[in-house]
C-alpha positions in Angstrom: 138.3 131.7 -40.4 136.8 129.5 -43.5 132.8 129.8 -43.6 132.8 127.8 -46.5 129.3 128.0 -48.9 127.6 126.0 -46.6 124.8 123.4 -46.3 121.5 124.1 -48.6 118.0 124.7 -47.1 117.0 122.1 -45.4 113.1 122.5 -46.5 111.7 121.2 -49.6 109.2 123.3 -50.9 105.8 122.2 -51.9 106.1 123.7 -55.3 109.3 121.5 -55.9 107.3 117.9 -54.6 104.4 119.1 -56.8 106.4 119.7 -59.9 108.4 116.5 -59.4 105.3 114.3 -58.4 107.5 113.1 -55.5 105.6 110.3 -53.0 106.1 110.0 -49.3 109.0 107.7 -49.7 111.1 109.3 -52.2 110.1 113.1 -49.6 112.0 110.8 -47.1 115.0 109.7 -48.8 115.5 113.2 -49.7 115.1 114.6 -46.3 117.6 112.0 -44.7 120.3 112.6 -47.8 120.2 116.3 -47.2 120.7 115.8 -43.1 123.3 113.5 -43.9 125.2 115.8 -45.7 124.3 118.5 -43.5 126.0 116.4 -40.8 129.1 115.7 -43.0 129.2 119.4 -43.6 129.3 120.1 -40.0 131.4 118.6 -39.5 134.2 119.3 -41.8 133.7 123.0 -41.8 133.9 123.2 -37.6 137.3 121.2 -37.8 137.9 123.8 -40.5 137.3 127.1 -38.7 139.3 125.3 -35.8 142.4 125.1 -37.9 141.8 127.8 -39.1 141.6 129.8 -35.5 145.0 127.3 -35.0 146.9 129.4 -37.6 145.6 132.6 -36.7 147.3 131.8 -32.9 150.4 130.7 -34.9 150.7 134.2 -36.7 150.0 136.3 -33.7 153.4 134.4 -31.9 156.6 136.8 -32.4 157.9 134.1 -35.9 154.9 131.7 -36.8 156.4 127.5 -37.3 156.3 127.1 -41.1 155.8 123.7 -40.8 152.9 123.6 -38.3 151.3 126.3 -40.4 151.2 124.5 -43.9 150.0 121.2 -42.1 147.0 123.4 -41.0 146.7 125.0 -44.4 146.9 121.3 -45.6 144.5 119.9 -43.5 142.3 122.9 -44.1 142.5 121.7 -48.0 141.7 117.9 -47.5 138.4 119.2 -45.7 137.8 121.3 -48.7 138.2 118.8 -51.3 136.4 116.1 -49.1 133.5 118.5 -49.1 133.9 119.0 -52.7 133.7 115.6 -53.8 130.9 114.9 -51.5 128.7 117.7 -53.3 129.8 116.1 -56.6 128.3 112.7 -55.3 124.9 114.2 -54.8 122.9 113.7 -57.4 120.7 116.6 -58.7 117.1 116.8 -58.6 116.5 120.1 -59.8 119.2 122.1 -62.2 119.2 125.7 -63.0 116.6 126.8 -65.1 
């Protein structure tokens, strides 16, 4: 089944707030940001390792359903890319060094 990359850490490190010279409120808006799209994550990739348990119990039948197999694989995909574009949205505080 998918795993996917998953969800970053959910802790901000004091190093980070020092270096930015974040205040309480922007702390905040971080934190709920980051559990929002934790949530959306959660989301998405459960429904995705259901599918994907869905065509593993298709193949293990004596001929799997083409069809019902590449609308899981599809639906597997629109998760992906919804997941995609949502990490796309979120707008770096921090890039690689």
């Amino acid at each position: 089944p998918y795993r996917g990359p998953g969800p970053p850490p959910s802790a901000l490190s004091a190093d980070l707030v020092a270096y930015l010279a974040l205040g309480p409120s922007q702390i905040d808006r971080i934190r709920l940001e980051r559990y929002a799209y934790e949530r959306f994550f959660s989301t998405h990739a459960a429904r995705m390792n259901e599918v994907a348990g869905e065509i593993e119990v298709e193949f293990s039948r004596g001929s799997a359903d083409s069809l019902a197999v590449g609308a899981r694989y599809w639906e597997i995909e629109a998760h992906r890319r919804q997941i995609v574009e949502r990490e796309s949205s979120i707008v770096l505080i921090a890039g690689p060094s």
